[in-house]
C-alpha positions as CSV (number, residue, x, y, z in Angstrom):
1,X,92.8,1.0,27.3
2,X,92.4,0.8,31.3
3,X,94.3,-2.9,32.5
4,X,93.9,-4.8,35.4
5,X,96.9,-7.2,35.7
6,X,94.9,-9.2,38.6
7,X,91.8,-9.5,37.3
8,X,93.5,-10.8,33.6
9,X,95.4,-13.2,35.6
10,X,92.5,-14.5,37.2
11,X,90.7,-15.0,34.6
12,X,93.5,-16.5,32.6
13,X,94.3,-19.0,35.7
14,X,90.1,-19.8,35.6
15,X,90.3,-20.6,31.7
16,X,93.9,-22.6,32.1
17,X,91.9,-25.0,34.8
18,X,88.8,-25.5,32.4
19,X,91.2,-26.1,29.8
20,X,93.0,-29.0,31.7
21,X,89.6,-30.5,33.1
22,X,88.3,-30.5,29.5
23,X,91.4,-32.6,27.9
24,X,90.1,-35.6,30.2
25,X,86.8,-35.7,28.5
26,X,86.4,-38.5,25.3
27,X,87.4,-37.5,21.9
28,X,84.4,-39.3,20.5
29,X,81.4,-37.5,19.0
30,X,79.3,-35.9,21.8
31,X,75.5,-35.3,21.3
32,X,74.6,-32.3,23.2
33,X,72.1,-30.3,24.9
34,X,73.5,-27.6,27.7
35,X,76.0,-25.0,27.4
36,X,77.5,-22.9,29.9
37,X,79.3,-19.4,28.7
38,X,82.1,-17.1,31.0
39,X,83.1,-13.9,29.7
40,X,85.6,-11.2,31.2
41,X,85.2,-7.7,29.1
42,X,87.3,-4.7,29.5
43,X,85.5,-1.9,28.1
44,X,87.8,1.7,28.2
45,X,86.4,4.5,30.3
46,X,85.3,2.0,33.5
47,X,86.8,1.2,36.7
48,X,86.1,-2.3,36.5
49,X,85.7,-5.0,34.1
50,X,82.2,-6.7,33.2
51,X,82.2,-10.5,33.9
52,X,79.3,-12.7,33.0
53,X,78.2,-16.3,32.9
54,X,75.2,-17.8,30.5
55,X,73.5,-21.0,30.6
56,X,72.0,-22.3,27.1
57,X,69.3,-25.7,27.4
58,X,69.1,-26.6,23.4
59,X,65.6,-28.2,23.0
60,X,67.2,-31.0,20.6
61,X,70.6,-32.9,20.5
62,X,73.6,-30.3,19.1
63,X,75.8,-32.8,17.3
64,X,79.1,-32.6,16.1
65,X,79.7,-35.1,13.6
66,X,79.4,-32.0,10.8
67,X,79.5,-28.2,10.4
68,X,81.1,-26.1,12.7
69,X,81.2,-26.3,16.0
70,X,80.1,-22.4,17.2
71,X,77.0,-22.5,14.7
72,X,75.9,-25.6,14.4
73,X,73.1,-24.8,16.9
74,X,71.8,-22.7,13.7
75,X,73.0,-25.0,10.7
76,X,70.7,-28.1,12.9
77,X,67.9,-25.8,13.8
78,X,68.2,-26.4,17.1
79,X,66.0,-24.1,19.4
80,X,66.9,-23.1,22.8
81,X,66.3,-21.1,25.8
82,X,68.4,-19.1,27.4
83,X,69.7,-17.2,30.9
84,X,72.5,-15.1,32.0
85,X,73.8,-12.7,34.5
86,X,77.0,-9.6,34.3
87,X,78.1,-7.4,36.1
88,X,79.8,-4.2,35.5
89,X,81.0,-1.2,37.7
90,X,77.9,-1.6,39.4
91,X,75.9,-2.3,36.9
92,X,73.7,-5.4,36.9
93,X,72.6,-6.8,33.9
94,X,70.0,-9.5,33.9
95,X,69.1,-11.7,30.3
96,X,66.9,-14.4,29.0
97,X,65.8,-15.4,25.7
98,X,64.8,-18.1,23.1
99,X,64.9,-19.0,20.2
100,X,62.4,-21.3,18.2
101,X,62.9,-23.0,14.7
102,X,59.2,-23.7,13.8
103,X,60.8,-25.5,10.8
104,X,63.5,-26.2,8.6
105,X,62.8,-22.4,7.3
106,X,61.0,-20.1,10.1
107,X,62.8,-18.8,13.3
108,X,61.4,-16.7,16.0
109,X,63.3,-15.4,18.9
110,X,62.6,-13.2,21.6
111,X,65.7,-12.1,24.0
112,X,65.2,-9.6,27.0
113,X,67.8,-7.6,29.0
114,X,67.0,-5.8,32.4
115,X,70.1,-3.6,33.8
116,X,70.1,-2.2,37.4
117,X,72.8,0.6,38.4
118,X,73.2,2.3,41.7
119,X,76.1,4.8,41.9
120,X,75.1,6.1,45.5
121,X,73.5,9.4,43.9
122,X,71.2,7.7,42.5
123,X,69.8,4.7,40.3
124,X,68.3,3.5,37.0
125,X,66.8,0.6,35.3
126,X,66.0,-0.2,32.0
127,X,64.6,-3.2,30.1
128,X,65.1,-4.0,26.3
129,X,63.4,-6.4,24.4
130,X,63.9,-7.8,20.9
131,X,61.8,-9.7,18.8
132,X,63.1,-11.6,15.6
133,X,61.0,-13.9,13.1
134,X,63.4,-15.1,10.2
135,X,62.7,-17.2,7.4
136,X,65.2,-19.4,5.3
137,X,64.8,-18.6,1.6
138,X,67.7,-21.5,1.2
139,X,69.5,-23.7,3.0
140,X,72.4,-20.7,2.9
141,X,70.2,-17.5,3.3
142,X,68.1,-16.2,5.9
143,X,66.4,-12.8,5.9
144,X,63.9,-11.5,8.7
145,X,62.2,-8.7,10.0
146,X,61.4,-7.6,14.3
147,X,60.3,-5.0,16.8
148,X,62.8,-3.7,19.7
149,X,61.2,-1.6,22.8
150,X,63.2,-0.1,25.6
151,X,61.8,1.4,28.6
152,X,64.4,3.3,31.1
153,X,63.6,5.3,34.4
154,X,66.4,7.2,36.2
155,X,66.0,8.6,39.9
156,X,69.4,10.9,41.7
157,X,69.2,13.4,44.3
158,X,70.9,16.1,44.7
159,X,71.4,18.0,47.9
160,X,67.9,18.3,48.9
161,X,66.4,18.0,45.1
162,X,65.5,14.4,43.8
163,X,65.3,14.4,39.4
164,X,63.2,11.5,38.0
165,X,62.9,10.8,34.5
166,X,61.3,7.7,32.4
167,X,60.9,6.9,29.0
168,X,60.0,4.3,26.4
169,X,61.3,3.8,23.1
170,X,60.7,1.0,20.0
171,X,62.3,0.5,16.9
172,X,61.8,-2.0,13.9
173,X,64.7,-3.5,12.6
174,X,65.7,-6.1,9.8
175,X,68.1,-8.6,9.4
176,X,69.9,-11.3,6.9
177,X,72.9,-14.1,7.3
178,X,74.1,-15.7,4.7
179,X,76.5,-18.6,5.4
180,X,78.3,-21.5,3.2
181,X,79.4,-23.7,5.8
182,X,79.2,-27.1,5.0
183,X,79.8,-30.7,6.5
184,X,83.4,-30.0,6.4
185,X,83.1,-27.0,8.7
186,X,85.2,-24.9,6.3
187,X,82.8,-21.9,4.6
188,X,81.8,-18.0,5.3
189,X,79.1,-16.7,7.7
190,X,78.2,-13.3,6.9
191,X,75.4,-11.4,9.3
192,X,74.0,-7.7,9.2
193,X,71.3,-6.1,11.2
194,X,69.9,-2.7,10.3
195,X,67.6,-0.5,13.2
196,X,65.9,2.5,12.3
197,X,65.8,4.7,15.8
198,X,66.6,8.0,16.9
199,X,70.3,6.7,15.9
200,X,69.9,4.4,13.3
201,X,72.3,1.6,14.1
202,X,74.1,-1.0,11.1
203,X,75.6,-4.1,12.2
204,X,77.9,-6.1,10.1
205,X,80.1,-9.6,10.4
206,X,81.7,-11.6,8.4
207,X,83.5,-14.7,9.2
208,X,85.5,-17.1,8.2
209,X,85.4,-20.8,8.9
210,X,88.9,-22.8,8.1
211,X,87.8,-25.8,10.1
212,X,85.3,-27.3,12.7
213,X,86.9,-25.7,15.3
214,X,88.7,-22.8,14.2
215,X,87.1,-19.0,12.7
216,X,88.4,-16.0,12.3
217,X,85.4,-12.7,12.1
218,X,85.8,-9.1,10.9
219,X,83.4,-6.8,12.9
220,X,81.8,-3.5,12.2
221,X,79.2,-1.5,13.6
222,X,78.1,1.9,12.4
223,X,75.7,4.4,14.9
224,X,73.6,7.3,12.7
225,X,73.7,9.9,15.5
226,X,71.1,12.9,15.6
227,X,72.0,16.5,14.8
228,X,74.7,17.7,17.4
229,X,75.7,14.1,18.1
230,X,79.3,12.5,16.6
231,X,78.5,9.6,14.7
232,X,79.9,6.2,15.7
233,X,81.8,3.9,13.6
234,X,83.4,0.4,15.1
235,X,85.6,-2.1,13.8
236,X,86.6,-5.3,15.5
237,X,88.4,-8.8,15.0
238,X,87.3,-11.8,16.9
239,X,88.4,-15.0,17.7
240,X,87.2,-18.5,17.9
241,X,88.5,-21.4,18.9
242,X,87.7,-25.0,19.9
243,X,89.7,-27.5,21.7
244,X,87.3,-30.1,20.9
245,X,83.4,-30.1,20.1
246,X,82.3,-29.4,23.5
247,X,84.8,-26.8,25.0
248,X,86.1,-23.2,22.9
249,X,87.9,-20.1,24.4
250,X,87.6,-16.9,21.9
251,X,88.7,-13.4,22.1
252,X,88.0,-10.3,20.3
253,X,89.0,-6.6,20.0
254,X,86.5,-3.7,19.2
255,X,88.1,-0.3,19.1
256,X,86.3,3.2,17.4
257,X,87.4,4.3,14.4
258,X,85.8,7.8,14.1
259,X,84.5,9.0,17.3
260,X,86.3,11.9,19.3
261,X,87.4,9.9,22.3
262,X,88.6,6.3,22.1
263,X,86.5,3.6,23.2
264,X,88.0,0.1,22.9
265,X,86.6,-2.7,24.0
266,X,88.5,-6.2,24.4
267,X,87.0,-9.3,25.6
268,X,87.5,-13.1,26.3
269,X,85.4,-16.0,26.8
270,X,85.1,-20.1,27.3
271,X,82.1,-22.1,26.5
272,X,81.2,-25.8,27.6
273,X,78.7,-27.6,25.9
274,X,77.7,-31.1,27.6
């Protein structure tokens, strides 16, 4: 995997400070409603590392007097709109989204991403939008259903010839999650998402709660490639963990288990809900 000893030591320096400022806030029960998210990615195969920051305004109070603190946003039905910005090796990626709990049993959200890259030879854009509606059959177990579209245009030059291309793309896709966590915060969370595309695409989670604050996930995605194309299968571990109800750090480590070149991926991350 490519390393950048400064850049982890930056980061690391960034999240000890948060860290410090966070153990001044109150121990008692906070009733929430904005989140801000930092992450630091270092995918194999690029120069530089992505970094990103995310701002979540939940429509309702996030409490934590029960369940766990990464999900309770989904075990209170809580909606939310959403914003966020990365950067990688000249790549800017641009996001918003929501997410809308009609009920106690119907969920819509929408999420878009816009990325903008400029090597010097050239550049391209593409924009990808997602469209969920879920419904609750339980308490415990959501299924759903959605539409993803993707348009991409590409312009380089070459000496004196310029190649343009452009495309659009969509895709249904279907989902479930099934989780048991309860007031205690201890309990499993499982997810999968299937898309049927070009490359149909499986992904699958499952993780485990031991406390509030504290979860351990398995990862694994599986990619369907065309004829002539390697198929891609992922595994990953992740991390979660929450100093108190309102600040976490978590980590994770994606690495491919089948493809001909190696392409891990590790990442870390601190949230602050107030």
């Amino acid at each position: 995997m490519n390393t950048n000893t400064n850049k982890l030591k930056t980061t690391l320096t960034a999240l000890s400070l948060i860290t410090a400022s966070v153990f001044t806030v109150s121990a008692a029960h906070a009733a929430t409603q904005n989140e801000v998210q930092f992450t630091a990615v270092d995918p194999e195969g690029f120069d530089d590392n992505l970094y990103g920051a995310r701002y979540v305004r939940y429509l309702e109070e996030v409490s934590g007097n029960s369940g766990a603190y990464l999900i309770n946003p989904y075990l209170q039905r809580v909606s939310s709109l959403s914003g966020g910005y990365a950067n990688l090796d000249g790549a800017d990626f641009f996001n918003l989204g929501a997410t809308f709990y009609i009920d106690e049993n119907l969920m819509l959200a929408i999420e878009g991403v816009h990325r903008k890259w400029n090597n010097g030879y050239g550049e391209s854009d593409s924009t990808d939008i997602n469209a969920k509606l879920g419904y609750n059959l339980s308490r415990e177990w959501q299924v759903g259903a959605g539409l993803t579209y993707q348009h991409f245009s590409t312009e380089y030059a070459f000496e004196d010839d310029v190649f343009e291309a452009s495309g659009n793309e969509s895709s249904a896709l279907i989902f479930t999650r099934y989780t048991t966590v309860g007031k205690e915060g201890k309990g499993w969370d499982f997810m999968a998402e299937y898309i049927a595309e070009s490359n149909d695409v499986f992904y699958g989670s499952a993780r485990y709660f031991f406390n509030k604050g504290f979860s351990v996930a398995g990862l694994f995605t599986y990619s369907d490639a065309p004829d002539g194309f390697v198929n891609e299968k992922a595994v990953g571990v992740a991390l979660d963990y929450w100093v108190n109800e309102q600040f976490s750090i978590s980590a994770s480590y994606e690495t491919d288990i089948d493809g001909e070149e190696s392409s891990d991926v590790a990442s870390l991350s601190a949230s602050y809900r107030f």
